[in-house]
N, C-alpha and C positions, 0 to 999 in steps of 0.2 A: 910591727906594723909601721909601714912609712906614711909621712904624711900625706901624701895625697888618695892613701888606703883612707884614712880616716876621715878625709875632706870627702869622699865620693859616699861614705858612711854614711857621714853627716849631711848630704846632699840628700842622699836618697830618702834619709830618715826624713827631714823636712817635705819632700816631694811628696811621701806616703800620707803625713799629715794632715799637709795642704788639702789632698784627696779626702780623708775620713772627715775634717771639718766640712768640705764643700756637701758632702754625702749628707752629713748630719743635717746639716741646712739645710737641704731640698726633705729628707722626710722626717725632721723633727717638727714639732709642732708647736706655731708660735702665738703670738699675741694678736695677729691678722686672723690664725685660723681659728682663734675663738670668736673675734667679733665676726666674722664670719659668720660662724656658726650660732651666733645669739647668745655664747655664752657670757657674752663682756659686754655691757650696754656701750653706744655709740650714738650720738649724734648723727643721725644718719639724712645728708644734704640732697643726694641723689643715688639712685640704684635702680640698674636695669641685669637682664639675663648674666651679663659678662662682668659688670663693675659693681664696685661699692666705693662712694666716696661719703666722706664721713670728718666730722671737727673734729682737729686734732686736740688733745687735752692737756699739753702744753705748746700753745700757740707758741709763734716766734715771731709772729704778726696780727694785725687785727682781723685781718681772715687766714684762716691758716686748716686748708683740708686736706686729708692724706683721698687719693684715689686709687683705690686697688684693685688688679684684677680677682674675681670667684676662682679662678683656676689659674693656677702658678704654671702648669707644663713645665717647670725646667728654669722658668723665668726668676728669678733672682739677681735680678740687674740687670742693666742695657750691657755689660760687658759681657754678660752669658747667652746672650739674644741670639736666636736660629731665624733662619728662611719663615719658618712654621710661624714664629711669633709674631707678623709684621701685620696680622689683620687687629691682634689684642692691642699693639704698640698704638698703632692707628685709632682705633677707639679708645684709647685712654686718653690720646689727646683731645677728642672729639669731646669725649668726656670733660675736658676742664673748660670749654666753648658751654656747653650744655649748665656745668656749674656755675659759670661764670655769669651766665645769665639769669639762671635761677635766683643768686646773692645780688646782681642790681651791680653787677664790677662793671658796669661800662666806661668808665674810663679807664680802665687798663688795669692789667695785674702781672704780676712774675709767677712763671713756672719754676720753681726747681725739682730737678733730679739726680737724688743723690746714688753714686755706684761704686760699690766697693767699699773697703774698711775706711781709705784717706780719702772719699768721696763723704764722710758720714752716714752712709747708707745704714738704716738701720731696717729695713723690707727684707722679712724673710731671711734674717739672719741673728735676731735678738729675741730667745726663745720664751721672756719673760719680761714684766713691767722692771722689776728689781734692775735686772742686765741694762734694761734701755739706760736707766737712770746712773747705772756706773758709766758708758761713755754716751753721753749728753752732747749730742751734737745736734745743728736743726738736721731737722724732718724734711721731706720731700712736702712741696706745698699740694 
């Protein structure tokens, strides 16, 4: 086998992966889809039909809420984001107005969104509290 038999090997094997991780992600079930479900108590700051925002339980600040959507579609990052998702994306920011108001943040506050592994995203990709807490990175506010 010549080397670039074994590089395309090795390409393809990583490509294939990249796939089954992304796979596993969207239909494994994670530590959102319990609080979701009530299985996980939450601090729960505001929720309507589409969102749940909720105190994160390792702040990274003195208000520190994750906002999630009820229904993922596919969504797993703003780097996965379709045409379809742009009314959910919309109201999640509406949702941190809505938050923001509720907690008295009138003079101002930071959003962050974090996307991908070197983004510290940990939304619908860290299938457990245990996981989170091996790579500890902040949270989306």
């Amino acid at each position: 086998m010549c080397i670039r038999d074994r590089y395309q090997r090795r390409v393809h094997g990583d490509i294939q992966q990249q796939f089954i991780n992304l796979e596993m992600a969207q239909t494994q079930e994670t530590i959102f889809d319990k609080i979701l479900d009530k299985r996980i108590p939450a601090t729960v700051v505001y929720e309507d039909d589409q969102v749940l925002a909720f105190r994160d339980v390792h702040p990274q600040a003195p208000v520190h809420v994750l906002i999630i959507p009820k229904n993922k579609d596919g969504l797993n990052g703003i780097s996965r984001a379709e045409e379809r998702h742009i009314q959910i994306l919309g109201h999640l920011l509406y949702s941190v107005k809505i938050v923001a108001d509720k907690l008295g943040l009138e003079n101002g506050y930071r959003i962050v969104i974090n996307d991908g592994q070197d983004g510290g995203c940990l939304l619908y990709t860290s299938p457990s509290p245990r996981d989170r807490q091996k790579s500890r990175m902040p949270s989306s506010a």
